[in-house]
PyMOL CGO cylinders between C-alpha atoms (Angstrom):
from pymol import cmd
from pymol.cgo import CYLINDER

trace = [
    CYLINDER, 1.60, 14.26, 26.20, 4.29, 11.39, 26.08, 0.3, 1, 1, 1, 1, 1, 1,
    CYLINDER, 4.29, 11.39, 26.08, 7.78, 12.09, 26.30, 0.3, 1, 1, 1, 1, 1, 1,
    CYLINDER, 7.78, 12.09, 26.30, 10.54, 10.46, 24.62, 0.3, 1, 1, 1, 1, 1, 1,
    CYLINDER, 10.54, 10.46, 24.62, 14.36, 9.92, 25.33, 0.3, 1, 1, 1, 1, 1, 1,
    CYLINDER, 14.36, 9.92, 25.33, 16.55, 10.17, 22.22, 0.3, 1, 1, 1, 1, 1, 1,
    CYLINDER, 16.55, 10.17, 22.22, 19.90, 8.79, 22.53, 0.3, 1, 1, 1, 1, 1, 1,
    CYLINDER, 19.90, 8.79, 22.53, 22.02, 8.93, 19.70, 0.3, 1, 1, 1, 1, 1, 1,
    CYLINDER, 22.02, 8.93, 19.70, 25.09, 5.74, 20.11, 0.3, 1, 1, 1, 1, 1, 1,
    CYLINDER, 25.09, 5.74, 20.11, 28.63, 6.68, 18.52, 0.3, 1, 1, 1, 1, 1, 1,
    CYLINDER, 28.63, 6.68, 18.52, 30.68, 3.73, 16.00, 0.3, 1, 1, 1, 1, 1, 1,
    CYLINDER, 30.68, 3.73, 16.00, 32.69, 2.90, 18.95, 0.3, 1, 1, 1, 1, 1, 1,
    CYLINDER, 32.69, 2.90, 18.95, 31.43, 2.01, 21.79, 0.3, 1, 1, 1, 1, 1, 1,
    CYLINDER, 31.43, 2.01, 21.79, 33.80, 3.88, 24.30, 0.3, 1, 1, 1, 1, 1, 1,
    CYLINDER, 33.80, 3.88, 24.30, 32.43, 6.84, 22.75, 0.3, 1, 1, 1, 1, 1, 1,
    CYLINDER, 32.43, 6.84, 22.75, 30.18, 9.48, 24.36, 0.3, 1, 1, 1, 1, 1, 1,
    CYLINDER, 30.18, 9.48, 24.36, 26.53, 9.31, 23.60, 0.3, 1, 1, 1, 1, 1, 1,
    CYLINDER, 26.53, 9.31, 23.60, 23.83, 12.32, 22.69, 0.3, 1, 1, 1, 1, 1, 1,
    CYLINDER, 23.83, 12.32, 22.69, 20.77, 12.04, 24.40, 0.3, 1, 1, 1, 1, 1, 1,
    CYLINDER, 20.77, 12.04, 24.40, 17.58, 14.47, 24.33, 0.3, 1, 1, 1, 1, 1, 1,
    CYLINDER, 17.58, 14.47, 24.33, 14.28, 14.80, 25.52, 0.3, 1, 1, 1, 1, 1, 1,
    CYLINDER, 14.28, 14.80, 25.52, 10.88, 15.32, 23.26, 0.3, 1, 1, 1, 1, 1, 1,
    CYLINDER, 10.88, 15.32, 23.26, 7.77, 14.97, 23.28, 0.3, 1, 1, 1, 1, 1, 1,
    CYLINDER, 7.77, 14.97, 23.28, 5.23, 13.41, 20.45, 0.3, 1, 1, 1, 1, 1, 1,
    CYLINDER, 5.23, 13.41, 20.45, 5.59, 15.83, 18.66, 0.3, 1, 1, 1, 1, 1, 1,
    CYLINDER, 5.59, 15.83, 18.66, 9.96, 16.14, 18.35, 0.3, 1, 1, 1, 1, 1, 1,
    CYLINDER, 9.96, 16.14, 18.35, 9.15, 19.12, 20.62, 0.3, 1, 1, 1, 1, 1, 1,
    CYLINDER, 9.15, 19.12, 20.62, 13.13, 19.42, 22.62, 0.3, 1, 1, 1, 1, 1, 1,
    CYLINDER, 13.13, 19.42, 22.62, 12.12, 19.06, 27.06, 0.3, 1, 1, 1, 1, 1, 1,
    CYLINDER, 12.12, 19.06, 27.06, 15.48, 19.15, 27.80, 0.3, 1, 1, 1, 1, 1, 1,
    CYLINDER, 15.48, 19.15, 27.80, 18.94, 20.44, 26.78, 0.3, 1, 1, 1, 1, 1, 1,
    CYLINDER, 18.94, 20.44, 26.78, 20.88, 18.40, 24.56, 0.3, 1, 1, 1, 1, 1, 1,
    CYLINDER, 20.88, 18.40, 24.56, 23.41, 16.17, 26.39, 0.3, 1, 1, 1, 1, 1, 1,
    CYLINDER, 23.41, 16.17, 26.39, 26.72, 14.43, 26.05, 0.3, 1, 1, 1, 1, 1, 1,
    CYLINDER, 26.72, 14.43, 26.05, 28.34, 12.28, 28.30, 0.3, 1, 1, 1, 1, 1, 1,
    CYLINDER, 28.34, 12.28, 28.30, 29.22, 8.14, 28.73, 0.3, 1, 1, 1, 1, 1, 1,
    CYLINDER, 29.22, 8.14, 28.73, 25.91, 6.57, 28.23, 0.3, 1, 1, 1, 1, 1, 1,
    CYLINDER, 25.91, 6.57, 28.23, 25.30, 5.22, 31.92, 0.3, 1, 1, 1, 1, 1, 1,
    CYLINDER, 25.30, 5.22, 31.92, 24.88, 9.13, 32.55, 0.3, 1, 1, 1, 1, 1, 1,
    CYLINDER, 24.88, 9.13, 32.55, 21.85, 8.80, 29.72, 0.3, 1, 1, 1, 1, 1, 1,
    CYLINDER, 21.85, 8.80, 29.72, 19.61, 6.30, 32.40, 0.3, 1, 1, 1, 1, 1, 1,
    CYLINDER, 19.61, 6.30, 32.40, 19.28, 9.36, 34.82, 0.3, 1, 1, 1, 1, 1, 1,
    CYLINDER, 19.28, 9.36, 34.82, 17.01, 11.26, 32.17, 0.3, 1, 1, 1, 1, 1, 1,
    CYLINDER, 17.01, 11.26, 32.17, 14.72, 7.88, 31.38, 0.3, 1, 1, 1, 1, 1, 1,
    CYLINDER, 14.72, 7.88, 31.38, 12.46, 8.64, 34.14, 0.3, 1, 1, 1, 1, 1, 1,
    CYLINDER, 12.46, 8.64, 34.14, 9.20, 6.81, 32.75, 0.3, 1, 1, 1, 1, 1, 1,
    CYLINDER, 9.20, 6.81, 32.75, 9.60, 7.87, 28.98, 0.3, 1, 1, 1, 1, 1, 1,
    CYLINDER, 9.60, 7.87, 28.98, 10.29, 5.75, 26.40, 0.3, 1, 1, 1, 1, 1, 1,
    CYLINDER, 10.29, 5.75, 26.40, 13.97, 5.25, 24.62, 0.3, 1, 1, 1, 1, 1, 1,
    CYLINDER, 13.97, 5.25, 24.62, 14.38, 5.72, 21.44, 0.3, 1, 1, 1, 1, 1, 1,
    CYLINDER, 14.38, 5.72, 21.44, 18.23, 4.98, 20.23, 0.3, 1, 1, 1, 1, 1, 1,
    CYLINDER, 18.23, 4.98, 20.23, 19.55, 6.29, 16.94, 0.3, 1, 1, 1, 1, 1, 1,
    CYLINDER, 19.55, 6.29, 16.94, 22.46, 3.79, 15.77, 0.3, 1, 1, 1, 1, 1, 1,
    CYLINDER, 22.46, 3.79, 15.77, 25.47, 5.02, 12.93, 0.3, 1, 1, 1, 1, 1, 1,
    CYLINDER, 25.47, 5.02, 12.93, 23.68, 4.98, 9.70, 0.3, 1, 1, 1, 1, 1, 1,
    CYLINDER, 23.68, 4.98, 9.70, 26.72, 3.30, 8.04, 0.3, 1, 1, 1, 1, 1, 1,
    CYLINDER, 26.72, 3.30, 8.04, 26.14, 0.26, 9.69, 0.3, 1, 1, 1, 1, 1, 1,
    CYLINDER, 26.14, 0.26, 9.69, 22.23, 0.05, 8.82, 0.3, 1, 1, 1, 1, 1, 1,
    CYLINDER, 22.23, 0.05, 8.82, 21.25, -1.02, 4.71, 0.3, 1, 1, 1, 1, 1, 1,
    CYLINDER, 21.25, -1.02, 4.71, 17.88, 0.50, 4.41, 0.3, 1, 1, 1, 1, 1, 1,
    CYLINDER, 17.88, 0.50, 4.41, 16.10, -0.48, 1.17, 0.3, 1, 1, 1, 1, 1, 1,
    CYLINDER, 16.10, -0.48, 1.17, 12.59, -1.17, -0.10, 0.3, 1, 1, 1, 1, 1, 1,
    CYLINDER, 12.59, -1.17, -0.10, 10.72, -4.43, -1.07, 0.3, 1, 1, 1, 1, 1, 1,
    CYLINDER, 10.72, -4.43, -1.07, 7.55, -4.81, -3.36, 0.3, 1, 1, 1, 1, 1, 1,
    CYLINDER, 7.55, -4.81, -3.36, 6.31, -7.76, -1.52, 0.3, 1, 1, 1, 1, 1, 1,
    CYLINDER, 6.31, -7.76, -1.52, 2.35, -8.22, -0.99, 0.3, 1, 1, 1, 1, 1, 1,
    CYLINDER, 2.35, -8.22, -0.99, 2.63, -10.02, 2.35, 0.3, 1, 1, 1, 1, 1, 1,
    CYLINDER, 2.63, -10.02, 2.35, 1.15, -7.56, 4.75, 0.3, 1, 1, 1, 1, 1, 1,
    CYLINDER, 1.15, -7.56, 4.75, 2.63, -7.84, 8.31, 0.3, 1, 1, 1, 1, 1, 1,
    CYLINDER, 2.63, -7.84, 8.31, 3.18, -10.70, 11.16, 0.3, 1, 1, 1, 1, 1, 1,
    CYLINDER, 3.18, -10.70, 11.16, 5.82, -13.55, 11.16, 0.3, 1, 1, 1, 1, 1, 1,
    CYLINDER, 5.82, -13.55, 11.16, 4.95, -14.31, 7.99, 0.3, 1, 1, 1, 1, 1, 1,
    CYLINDER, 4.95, -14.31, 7.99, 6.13, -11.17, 6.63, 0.3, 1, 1, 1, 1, 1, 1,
    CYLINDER, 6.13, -11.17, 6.63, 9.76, -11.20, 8.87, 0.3, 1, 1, 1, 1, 1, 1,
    CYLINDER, 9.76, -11.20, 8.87, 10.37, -14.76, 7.57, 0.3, 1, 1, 1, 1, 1, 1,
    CYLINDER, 10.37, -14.76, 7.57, 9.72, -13.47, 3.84, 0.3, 1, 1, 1, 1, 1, 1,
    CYLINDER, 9.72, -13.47, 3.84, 11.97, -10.58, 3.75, 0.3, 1, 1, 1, 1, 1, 1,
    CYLINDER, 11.97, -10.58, 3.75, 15.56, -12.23, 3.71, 0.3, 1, 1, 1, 1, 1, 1,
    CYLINDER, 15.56, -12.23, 3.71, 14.58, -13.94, 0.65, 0.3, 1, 1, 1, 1, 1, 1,
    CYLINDER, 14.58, -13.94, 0.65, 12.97, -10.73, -0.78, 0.3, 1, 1, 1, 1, 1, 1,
    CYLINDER, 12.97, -10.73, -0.78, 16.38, -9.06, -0.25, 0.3, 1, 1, 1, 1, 1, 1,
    CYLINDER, 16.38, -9.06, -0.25, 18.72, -11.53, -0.87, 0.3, 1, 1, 1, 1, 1, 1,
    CYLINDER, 18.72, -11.53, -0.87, 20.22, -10.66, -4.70, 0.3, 1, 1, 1, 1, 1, 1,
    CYLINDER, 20.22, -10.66, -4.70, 20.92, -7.19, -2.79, 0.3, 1, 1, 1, 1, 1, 1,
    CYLINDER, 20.92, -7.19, -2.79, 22.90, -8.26, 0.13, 0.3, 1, 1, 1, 1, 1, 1,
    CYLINDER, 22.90, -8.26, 0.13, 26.48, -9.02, 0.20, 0.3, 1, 1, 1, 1, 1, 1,
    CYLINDER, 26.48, -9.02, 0.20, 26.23, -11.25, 3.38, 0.3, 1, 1, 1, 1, 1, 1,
    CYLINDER, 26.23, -11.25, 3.38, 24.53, -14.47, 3.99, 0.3, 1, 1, 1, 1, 1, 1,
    CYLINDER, 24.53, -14.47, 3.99, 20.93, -13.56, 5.57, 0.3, 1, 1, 1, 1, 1, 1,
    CYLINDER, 20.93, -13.56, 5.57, 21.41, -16.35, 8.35, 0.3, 1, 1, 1, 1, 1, 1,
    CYLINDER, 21.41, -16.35, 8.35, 23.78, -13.24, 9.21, 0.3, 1, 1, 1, 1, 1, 1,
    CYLINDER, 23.78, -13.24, 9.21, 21.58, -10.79, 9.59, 0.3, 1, 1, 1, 1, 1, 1,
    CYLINDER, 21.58, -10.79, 9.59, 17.81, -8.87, 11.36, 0.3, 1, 1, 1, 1, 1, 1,
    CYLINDER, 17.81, -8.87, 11.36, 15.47, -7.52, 9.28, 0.3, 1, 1, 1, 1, 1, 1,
    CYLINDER, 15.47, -7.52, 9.28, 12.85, -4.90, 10.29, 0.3, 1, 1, 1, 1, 1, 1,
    CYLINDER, 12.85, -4.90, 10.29, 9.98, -3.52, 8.62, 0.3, 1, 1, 1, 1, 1, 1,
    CYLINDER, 9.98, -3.52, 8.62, 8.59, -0.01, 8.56, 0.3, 1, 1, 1, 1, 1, 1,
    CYLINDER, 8.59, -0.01, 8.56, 5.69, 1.45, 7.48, 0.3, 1, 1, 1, 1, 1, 1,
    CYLINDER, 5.69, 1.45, 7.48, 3.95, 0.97, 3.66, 0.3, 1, 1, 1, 1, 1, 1,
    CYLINDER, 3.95, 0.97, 3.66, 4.48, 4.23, 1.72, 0.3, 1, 1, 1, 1, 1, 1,
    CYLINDER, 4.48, 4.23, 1.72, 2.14, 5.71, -0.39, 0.3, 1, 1, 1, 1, 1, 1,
    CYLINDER, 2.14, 5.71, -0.39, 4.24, 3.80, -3.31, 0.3, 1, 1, 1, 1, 1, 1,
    CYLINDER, 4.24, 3.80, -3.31, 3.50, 0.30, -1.93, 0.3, 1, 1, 1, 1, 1, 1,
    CYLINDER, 3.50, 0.30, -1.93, 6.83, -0.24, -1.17, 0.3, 1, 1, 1, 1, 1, 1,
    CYLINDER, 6.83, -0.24, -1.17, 7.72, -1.64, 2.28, 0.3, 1, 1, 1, 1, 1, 1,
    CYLINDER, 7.72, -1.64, 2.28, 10.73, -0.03, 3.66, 0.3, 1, 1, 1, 1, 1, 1,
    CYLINDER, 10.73, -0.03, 3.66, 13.22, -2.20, 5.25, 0.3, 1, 1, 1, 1, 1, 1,
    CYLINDER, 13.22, -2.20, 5.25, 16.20, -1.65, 7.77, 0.3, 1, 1, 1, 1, 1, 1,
    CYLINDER, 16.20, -1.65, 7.77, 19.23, -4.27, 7.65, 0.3, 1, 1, 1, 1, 1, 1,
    CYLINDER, 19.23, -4.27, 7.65, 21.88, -5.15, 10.17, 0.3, 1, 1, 1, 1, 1, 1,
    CYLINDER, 21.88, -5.15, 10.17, 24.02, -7.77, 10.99, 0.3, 1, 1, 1, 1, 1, 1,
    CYLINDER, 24.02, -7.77, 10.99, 22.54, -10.18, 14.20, 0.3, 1, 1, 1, 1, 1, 1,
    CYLINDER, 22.54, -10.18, 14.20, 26.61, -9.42, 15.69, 0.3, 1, 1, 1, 1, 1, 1,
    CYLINDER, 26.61, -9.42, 15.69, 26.16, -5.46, 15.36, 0.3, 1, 1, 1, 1, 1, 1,
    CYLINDER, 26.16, -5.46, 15.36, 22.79, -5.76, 16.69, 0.3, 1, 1, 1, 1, 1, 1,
    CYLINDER, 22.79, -5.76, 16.69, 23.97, -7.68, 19.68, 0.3, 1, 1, 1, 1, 1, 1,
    CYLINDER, 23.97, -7.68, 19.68, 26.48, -5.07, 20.70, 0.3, 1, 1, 1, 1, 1, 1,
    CYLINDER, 26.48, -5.07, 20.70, 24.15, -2.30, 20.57, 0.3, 1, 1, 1, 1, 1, 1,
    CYLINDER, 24.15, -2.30, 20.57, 21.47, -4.04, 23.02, 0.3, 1, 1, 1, 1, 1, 1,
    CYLINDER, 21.47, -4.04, 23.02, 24.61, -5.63, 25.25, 0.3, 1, 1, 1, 1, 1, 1,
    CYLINDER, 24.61, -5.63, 25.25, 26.18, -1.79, 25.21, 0.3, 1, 1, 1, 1, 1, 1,
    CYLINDER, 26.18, -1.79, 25.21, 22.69, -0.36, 26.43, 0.3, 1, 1, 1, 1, 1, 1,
    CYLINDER, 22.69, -0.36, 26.43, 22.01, -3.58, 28.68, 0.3, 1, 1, 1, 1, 1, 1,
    CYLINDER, 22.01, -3.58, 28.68, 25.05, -2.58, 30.43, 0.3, 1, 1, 1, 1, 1, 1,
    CYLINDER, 25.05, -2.58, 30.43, 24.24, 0.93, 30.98, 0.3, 1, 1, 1, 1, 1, 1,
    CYLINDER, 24.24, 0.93, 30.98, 21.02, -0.10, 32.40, 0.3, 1, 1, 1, 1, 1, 1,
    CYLINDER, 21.02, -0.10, 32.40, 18.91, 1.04, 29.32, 0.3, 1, 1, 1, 1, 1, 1,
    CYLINDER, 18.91, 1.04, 29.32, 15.90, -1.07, 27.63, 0.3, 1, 1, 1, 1, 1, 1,
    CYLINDER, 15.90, -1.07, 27.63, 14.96, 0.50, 23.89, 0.3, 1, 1, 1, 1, 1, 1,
    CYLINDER, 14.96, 0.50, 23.89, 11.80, 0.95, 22.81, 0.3, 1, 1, 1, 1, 1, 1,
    CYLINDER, 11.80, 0.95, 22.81, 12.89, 1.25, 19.54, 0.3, 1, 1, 1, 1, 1, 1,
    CYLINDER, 12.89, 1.25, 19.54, 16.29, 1.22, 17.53, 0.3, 1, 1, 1, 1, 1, 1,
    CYLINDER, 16.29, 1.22, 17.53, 16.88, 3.47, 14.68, 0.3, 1, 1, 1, 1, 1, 1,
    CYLINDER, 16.88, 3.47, 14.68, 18.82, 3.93, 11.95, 0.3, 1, 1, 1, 1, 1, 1,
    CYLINDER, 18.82, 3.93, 11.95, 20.12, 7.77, 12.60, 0.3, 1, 1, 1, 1, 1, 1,
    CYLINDER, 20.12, 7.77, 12.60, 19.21, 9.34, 9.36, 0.3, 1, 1, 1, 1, 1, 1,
    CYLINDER, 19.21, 9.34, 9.36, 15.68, 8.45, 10.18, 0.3, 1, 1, 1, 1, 1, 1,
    CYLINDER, 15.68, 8.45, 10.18, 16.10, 10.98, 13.02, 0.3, 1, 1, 1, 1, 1, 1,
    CYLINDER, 16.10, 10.98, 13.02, 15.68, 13.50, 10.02, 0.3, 1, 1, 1, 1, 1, 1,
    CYLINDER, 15.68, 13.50, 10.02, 12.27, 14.89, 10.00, 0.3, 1, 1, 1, 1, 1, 1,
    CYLINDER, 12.27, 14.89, 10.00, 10.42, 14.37, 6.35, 0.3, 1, 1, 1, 1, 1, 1,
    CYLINDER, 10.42, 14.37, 6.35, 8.82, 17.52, 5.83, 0.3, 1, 1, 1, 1, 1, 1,
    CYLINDER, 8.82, 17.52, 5.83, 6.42, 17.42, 2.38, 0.3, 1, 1, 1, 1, 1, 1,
    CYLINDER, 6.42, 17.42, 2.38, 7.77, 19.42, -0.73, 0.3, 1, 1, 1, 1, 1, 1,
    CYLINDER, 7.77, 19.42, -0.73, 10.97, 19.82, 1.23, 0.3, 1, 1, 1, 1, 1, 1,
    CYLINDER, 10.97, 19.82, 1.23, 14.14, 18.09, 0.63, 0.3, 1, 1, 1, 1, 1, 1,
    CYLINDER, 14.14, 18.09, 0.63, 16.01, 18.47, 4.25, 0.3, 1, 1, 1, 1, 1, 1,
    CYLINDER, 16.01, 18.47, 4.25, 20.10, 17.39, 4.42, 0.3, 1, 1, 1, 1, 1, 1,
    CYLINDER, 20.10, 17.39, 4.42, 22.06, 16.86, 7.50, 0.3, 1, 1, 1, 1, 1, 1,
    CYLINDER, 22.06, 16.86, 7.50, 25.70, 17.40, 7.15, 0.3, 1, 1, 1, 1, 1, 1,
    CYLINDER, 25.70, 17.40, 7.15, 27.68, 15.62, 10.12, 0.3, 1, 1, 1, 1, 1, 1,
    CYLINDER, 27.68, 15.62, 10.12, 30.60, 13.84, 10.89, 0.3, 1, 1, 1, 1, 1, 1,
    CYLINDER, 30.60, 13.84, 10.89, 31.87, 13.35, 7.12, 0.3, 1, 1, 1, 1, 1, 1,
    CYLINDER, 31.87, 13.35, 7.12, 28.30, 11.98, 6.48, 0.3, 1, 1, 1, 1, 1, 1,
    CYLINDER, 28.30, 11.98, 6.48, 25.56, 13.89, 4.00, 0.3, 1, 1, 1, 1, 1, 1,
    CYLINDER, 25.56, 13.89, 4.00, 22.15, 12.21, 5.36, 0.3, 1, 1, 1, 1, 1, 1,
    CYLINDER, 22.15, 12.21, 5.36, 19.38, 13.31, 2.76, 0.3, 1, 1, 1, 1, 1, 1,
    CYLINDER, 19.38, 13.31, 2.76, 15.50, 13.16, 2.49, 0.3, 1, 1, 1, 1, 1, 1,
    CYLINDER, 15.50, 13.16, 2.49, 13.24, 14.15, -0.09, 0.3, 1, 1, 1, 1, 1, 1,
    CYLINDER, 13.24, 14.15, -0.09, 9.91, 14.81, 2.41, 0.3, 1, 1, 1, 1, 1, 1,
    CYLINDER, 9.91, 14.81, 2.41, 8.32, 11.28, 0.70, 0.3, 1, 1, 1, 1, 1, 1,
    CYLINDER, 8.32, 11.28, 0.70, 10.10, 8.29, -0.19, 0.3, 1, 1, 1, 1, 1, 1,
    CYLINDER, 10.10, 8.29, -0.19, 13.90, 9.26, -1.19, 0.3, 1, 1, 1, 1, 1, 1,
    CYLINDER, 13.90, 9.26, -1.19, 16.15, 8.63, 1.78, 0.3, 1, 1, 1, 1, 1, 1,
    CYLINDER, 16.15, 8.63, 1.78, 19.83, 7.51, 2.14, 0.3, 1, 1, 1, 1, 1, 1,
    CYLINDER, 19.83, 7.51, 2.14, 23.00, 8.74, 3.77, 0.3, 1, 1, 1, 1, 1, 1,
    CYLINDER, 23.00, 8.74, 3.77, 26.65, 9.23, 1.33, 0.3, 1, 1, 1, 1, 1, 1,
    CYLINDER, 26.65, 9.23, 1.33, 29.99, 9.51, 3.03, 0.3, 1, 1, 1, 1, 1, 1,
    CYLINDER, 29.99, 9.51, 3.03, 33.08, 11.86, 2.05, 0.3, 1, 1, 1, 1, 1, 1,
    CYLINDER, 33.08, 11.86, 2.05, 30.99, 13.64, -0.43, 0.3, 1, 1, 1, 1, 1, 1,
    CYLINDER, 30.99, 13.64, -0.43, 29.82, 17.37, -0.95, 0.3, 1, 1, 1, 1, 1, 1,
    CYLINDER, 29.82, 17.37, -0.95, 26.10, 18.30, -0.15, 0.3, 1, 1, 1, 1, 1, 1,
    CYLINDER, 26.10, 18.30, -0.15, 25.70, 19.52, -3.94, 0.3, 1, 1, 1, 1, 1, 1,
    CYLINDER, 25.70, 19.52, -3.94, 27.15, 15.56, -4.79, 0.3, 1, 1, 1, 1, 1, 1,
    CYLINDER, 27.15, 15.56, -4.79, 24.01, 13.90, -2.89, 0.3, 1, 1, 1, 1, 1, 1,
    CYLINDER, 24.01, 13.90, -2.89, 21.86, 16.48, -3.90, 0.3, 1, 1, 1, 1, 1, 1,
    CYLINDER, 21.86, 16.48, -3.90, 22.57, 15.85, -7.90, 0.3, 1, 1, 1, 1, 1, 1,
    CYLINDER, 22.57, 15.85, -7.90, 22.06, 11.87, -7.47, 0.3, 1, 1, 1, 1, 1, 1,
    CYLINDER, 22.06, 11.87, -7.47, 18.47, 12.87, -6.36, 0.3, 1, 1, 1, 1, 1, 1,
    CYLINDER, 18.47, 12.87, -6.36, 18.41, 14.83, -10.27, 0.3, 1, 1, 1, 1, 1, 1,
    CYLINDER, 18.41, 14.83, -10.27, 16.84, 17.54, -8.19, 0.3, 1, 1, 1, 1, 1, 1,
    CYLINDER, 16.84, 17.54, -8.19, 19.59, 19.89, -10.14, 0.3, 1, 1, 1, 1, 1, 1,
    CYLINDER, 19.59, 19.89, -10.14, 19.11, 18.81, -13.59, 0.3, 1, 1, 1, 1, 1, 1,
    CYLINDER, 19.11, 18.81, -13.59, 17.82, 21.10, -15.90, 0.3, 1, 1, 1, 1, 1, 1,
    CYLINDER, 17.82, 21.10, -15.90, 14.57, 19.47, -16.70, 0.3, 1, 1, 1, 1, 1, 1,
    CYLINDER, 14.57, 19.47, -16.70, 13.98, 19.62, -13.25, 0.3, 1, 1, 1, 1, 1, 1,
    CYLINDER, 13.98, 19.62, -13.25, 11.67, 22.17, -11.78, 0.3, 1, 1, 1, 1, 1, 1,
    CYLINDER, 11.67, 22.17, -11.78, 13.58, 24.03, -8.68, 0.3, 1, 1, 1, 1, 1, 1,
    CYLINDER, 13.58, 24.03, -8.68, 13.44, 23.33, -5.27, 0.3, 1, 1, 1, 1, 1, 1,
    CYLINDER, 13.44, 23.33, -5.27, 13.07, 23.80, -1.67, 0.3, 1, 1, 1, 1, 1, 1,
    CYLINDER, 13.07, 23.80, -1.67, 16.57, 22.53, 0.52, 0.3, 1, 1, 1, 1, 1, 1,
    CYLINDER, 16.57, 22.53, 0.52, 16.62, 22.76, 4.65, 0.3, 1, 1, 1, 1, 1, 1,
    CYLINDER, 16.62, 22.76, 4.65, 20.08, 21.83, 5.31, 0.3, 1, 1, 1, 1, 1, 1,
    CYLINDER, 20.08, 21.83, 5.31, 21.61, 21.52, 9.06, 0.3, 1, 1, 1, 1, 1, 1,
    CYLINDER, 21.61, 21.52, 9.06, 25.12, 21.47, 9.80, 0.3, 1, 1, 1, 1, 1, 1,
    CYLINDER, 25.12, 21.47, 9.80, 27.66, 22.70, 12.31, 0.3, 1, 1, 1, 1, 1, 1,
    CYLINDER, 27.66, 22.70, 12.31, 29.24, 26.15, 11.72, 0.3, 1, 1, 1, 1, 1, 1,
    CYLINDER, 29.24, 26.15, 11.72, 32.78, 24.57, 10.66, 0.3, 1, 1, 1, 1, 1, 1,
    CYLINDER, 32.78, 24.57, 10.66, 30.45, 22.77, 7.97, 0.3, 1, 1, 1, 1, 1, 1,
    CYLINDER, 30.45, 22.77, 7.97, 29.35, 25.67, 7.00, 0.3, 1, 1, 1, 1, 1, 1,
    CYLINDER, 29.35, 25.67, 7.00, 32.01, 27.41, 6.01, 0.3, 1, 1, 1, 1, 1, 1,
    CYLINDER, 32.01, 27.41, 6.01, 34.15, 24.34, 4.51, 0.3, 1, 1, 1, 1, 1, 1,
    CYLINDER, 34.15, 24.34, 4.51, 31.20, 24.34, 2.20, 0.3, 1, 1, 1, 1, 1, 1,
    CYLINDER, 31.20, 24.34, 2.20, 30.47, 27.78, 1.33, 0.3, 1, 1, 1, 1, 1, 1,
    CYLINDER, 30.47, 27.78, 1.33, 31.22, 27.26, -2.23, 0.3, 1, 1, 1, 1, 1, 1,
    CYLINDER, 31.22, 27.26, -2.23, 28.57, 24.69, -2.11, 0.3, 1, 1, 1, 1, 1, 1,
    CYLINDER, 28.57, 24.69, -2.11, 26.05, 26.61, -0.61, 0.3, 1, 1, 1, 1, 1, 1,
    CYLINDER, 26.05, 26.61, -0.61, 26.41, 29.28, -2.96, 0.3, 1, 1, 1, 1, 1, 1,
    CYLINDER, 26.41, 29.28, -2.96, 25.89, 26.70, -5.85, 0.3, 1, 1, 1, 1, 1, 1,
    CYLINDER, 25.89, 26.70, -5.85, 22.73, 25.10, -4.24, 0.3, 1, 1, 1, 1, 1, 1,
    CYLINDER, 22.73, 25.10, -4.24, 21.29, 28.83, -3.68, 0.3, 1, 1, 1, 1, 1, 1,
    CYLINDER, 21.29, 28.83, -3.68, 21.92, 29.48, -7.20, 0.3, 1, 1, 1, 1, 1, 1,
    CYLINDER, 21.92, 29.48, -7.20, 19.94, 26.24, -8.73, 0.3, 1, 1, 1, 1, 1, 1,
    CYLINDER, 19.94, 26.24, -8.73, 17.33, 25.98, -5.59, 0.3, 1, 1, 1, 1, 1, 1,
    CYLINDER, 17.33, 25.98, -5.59, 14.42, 28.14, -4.22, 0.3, 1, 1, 1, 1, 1, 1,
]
cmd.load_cgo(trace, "trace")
């Protein structure tokens, strides 16, 4: 079975790097580790990189747009997007995921300058990515599930289907409630949250709220 090496990048780039191994399957091969990324090209070995980049710096949207795939469909997207973006699109690289169930194609967003760093930072440490991520991607969807990662000030939240996005400085009951999953009308639900232990317990008032409302 392939293997995979997960490297997560910090904002900065003098800061230390996560990296894992997996397999297809998000099954961990190795401990995690964290170190300066240069350590990170020791563990490559002959599997593929896969490099989660700060959510914060990564829009990621949706576009009704019929084109299917190819150029065609990279050279159509700034203009699909463009009443939603702050910044002039000459600015910035578009990618294009996977078609969801809803017809919607999802979309990730980045400035070219940003994007530049992160493949100078890993050219420099002797890396080549098979792929670049947004991090909150690195949240598995799992169906009828709503799973929330609470880390580094950041809530990153998915519904197991097609709700995804990431809130800073905000409680996990505040990104839970934008989803309406704790409105009244609302049947309850099922929450997998991760966090560290000091997250924990700074939000154990929070937790006992979500218990209360969710299965």
């Amino acid at each position: 079975m392939a293997e995979f090496l997960v490297i997560r990048l910090g904002t900065e780039p003098q800061e230390s790097a996560h990296w894992i191994a997996v397999d297809a399957n998000g099954t961990r091969r190795s401990p995690l580790v964290t170190g300066p990324l240069a350590e990170a090209t020791k563990a490559v070995g002959d599997k593929q990189v896969i490099v989660l980049v700060p959510a914060e710096t990564v829009l990621t949207t949706s576009v009704d747009i019929p084109i299917k795939s190819g150029a065609r469909l990279l050279a159509a997207l700034p203009f699909a997007l463009e009443e939603q973006l702050a910044e002039d699109v000459e600015n910035l690289h578009f990618s294009a995921g996977r078609r969801g169930d809803n017809g919607l194609l999802p979309v990730a967003v980045v400035s070219h300058a940003q994007m530049q760093d992160w493949l100078a930072t890993l050219k420099a440490a002797g890396i080549v990515p098979a792929k670049i991520i947004p991090e909150n991607h690195g949240l598995a969807k799992i169906p009828g599930t709503m799973s929330l990662l609470v880390a580094d000030g950041h809530v990153m939240f998915n519904d197991g289907a097609e709700t995804e996005f990431v809130m800073q400085g905000v409680k996990p009951s505040d990104a839970i409630a934008v989803t309406g999953a704790l409105d009244e009308d609302e049947s309850a639900g099922h929450l997998l949250v991760y966090c560290e232990p000091a997250d924990e317990a700074n939000f154990e008032h929070d937790w006992n709220v979500l218990r209360h409302e969710l299965a």
